[in-house]
N, C-alpha and C positions, 0 to 999 in steps of 0.2 A: 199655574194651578195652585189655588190656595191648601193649604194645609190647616189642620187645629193647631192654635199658638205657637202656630213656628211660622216664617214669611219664605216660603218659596217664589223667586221671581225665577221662571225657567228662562234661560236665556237661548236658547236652540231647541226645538222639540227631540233633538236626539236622546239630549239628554235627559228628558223625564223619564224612560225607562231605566237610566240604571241610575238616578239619582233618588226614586221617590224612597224614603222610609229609612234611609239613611241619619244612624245616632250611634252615639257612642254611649258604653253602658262601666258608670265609674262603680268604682267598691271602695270600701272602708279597710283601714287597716286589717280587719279581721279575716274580708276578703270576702264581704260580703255585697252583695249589688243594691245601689245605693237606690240609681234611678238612672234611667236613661237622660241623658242630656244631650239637647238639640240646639243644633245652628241653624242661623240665618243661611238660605240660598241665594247669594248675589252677585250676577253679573260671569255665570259658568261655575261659580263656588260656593264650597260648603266655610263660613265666616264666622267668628266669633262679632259680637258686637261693637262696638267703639270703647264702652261700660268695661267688657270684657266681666261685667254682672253678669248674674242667673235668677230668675223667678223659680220659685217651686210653686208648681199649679197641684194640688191637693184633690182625692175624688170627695166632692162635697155628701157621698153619704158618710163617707168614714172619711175623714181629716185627717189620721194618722195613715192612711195608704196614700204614699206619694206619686201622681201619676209620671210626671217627670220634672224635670229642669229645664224651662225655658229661656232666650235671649231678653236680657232687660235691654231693649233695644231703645236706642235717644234718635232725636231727630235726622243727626246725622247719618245713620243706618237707613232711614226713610229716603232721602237723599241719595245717597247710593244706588238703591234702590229702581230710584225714579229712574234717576242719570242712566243705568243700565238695562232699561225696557225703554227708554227712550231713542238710545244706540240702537238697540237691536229691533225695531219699530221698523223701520225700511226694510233689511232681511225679510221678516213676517210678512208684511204688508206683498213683498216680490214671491214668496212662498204657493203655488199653486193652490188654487181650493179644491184639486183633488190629493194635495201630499197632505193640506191642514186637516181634511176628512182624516186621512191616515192616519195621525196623529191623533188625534182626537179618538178615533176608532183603538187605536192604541189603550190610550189612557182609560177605555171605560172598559174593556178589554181584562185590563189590570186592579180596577174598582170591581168589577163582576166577581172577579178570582179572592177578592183578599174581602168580600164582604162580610162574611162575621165578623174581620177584626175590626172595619171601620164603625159595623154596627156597634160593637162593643166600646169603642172607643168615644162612641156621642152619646153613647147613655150611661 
């Protein structure tokens, strides 16, 4: 299940219910909050990148509101990536297409419920 500017690869549908929306939120000395900063999901975890960089993605009507800090993620993260939806490819593939309804039924279930925030979050 993709995400905006973060790479979620779910590796077991169990987990996308208690993994989606998961970030950690830093402060500044003062103790103020800075911006949320998000990892890469790969392969059952929440991962910093290889960079172990951060992008800051900006809302482009106002520049100075920082939406958050993303993974400056290198090829080798992609890699990763691949390698652990590739592992877990046969699991899925053996998964029932009435447990993948499930899941799926799950996951819109959970889009349904958080919709103002996602609508807010793409405009």
């Amino acid at each position: 299940m993709p995400a905006l500017g973060n790479l979620w690869l779910i590796t077991s549908p169990a987990e996308t219910e208690s993994r989606i929306g998961k970030c950690s939120t830093y402060r500044n000395p003062g103790g103020n909050i800075m911006a949320e900063r998000y990892q890469n999901y790969i392969d059952g975890a929440w991962v910093d990148s290889a960079s172990s960089k951060f992008t800051t993605s900006n809302n482009p009507a106002d520049h100075s509101d920082v939406i958050g800090e993303f993974q400056a993620s290198e090829p080798i993260d992609a890699d990763s990536a691949i390698s652990a939806a590739c592992n877990v490819k046969e699991n899925w593939r053996q998964t029932s297409s009435l447990a993948r309804g499930g899941y799926l039924l799950k996951a819109a279930t959970y889009l349904e419920a958080n919709l103002e925030e996602y609508a807010q979050a793409i405009t």
